[in-house]
ZAMARGU-4260 file (C-alpha; in steps of 0.2 Angstrom, whole numbers, plus 5000, padded with zeros to 4 digits):
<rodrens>
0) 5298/4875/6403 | 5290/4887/6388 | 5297/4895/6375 | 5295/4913/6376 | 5283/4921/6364
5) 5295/4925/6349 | 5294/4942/6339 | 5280/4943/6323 | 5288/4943/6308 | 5279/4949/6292
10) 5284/4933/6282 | 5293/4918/6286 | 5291/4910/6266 | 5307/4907/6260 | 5300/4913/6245
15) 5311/4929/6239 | 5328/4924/6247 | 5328/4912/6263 | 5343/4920/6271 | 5331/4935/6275
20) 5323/4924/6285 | 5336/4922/6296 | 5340/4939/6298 | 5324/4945/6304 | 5324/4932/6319
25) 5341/4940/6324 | 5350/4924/6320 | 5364/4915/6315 | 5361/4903/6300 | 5370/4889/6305
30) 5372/4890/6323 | 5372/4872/6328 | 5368/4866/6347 | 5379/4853/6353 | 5373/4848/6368
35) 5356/4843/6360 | 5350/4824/6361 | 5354/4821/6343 | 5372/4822/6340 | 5379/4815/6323
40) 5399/4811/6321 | 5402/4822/6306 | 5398/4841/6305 | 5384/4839/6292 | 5375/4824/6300
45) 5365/4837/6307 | 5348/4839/6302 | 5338/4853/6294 | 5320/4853/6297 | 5308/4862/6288
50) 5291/4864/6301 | 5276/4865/6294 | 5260/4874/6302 | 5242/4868/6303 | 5227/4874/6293
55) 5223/4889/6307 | 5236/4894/6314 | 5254/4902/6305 | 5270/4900/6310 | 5272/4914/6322
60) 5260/4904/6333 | 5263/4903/6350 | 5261/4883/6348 | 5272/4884/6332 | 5285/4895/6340
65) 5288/4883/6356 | 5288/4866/6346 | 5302/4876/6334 | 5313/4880/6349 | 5310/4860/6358
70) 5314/4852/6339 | 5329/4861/6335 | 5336/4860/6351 | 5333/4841/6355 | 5337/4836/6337
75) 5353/4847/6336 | 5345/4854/6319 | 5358/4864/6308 | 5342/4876/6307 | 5322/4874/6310
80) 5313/4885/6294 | 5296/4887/6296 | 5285/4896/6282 | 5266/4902/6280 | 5258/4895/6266
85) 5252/4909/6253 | 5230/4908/6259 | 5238/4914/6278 | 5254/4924/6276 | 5255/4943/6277
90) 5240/4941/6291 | 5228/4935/6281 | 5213/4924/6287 | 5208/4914/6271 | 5200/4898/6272
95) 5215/4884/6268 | 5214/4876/6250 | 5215/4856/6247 | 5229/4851/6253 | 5233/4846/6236
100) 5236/4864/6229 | 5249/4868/6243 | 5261/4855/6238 | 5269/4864/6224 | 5273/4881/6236
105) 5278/4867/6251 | 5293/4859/6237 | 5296/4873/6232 | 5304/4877/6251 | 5312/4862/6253
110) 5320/4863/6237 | 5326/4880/6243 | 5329/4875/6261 | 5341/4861/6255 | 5351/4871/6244
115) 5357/4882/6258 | 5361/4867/6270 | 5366/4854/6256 | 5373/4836/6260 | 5363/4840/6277
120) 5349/4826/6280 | 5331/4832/6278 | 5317/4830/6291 | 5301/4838/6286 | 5290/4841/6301
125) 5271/4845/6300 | 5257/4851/6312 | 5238/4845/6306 | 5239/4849/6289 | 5254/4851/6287
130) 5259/4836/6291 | 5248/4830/6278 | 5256/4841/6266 | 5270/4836/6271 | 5270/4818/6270
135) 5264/4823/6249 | 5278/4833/6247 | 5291/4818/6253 | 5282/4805/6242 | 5286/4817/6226
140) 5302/4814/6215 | 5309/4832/6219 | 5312/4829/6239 | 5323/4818/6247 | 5320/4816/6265
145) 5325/4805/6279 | 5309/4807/6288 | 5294/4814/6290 | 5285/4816/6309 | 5269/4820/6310
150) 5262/4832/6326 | 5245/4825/6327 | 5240/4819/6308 | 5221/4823/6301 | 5217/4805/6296
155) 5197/4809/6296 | 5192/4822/6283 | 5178/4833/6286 | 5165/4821/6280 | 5171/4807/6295
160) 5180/4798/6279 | 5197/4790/6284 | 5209/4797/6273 | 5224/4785/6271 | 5229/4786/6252
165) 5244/4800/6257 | 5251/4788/6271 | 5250/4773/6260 | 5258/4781/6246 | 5272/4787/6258
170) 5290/4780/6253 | 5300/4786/6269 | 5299/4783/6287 | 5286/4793/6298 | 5283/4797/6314
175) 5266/4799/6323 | 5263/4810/6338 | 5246/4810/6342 | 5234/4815/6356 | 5223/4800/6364
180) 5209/4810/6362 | 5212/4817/6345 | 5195/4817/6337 | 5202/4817/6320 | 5214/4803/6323
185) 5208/4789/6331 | 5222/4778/6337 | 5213/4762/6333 | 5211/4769/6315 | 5228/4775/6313
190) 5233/4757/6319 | 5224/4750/6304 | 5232/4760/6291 | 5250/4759/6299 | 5248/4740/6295
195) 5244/4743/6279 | 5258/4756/6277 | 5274/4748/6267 | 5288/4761/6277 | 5294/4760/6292
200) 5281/4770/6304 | 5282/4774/6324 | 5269/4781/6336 | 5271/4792/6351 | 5253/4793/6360
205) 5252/4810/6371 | 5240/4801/6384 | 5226/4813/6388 | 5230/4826/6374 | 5219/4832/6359
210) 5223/4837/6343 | 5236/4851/6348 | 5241/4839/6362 | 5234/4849/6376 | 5229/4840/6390
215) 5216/4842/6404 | 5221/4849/6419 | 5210/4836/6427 | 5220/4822/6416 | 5237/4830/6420
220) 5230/4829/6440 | 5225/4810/6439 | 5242/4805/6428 | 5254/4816/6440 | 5262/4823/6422
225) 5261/4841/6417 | 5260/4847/6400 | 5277/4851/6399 | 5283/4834/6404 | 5274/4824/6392
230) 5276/4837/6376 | 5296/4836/6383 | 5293/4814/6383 | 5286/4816/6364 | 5301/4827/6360
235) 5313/4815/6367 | 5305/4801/6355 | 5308/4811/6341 | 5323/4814/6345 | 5327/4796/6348
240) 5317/4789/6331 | 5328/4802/6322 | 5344/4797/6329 | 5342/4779/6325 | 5338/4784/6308
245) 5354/4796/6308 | 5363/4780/6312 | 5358/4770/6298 | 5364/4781/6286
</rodrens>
């Protein structure tokens, strides 16, 4: 079922004071599901996620919004805090820098994220680019995560160029969700470089979807799955490569 369309907020960065954020979602800060599909045996084995959102869209997104909801939910997250980079927040319609340059304000959250929800395990979530960012942000010496999943990773630049130097350089384990007809991630490409990649690495294929995972209503006729059955199927991986990893700790 979807998510309901959550209220705009005017800025979601972290950036001043993070508890502001949960006040303007009408929230409390710690509220923790315990019936969700990851369930640790202490009180802080629970997760905190910090989503990231793609290069078009911020995280008041509809798409961003429902993803949020489903990954807290399924991965009994102490809290999901999403962000806009600077080029988009406030409304703004700026083209996206490198991903490069965005690293530095991306740590700069995760820093803040894990001080409020210390001892709790990080999982840094990323749409598209910010997945990509992502993945830089948990190679870097400031961050400590347990994971990194990646909701349909840009492996093809602009040019057509496979751009695999972040995932090789990645020192955690990763999780790919990808579309089967993702044009800017070819799964037989990404094959290639998760061979080549020295952490542990998993992939969950959305059969049919594209690079936001949205699937043809023809496709969704012909497979007998709706949208909302195989985005909850890709959930329910997450949910299960996080808990393993939980497990290990």
């Amino acid at each position: 079922m979807r998510a309901s369309k959550r209220r705009r907020t005017s800025s979601q960065s972290l950036e001043n004071d993070p508890k502001e954020q949960y006040a303007e979602e009408g929230r409390e800060e710690t509220t923790v599901n315990t019936s969700a599909s990851v369930k640790g045996k202490k009180e802080n084995s629970s997760p905190v996620i910090v989503f990231a959102h793609g290069a078009g869209a911020p995280s008041s997104s509809d798409w961003m919004v429902r993803w949020k909801k489903m990954l807290r939910k399924a991965l009994n997250a102490v809290e999901v805090v999403t962000f806009d980079y600077p080029y988009i927040a406030g409304g703004k319609r700026k083209a996206p820098p490198k991903a490069e340059k965005l690293v530095e304000f991306h740590t700069d959250i995760v820093r803040k994220t894990m001080q409020m929800h210390a001892g709790h395990p990080l999982i840094m979530v990323g749409k598209s680019m910010g997945s990509r960012v992502s993945c830089m942000v948990a190679s870097g010496k400031e961050v400590n995560a347990l994971a990194v999943v990646c909701l349909g990773y840009p492996l093809k630049g602009m040019n057509g160029a496979v751009r695999d130097e972040t995932l090789l350089q990645l020192k955690v384990p990763v999780m790919f969700v990808q579309g089967s007809k993702d044009g800017l991630c070819p799964l037989e490409k990404l094959d290639a470089v998760k061979k080549k990649m020295t952490v542990v690495s998993e992939l969950h294929v959305i059969e049919g979807g594209d690079h936001s995972f949205k699937i043809a209503k023809k496709h969704q006729q012909s497979s007998g799955t709706s949208q909302d059955e195989a985005e909850d199927r890709a959930i329910q991986a997450i949910a299960t490569f996080v808990s393993n990893l939980l497990k290990e700790r």
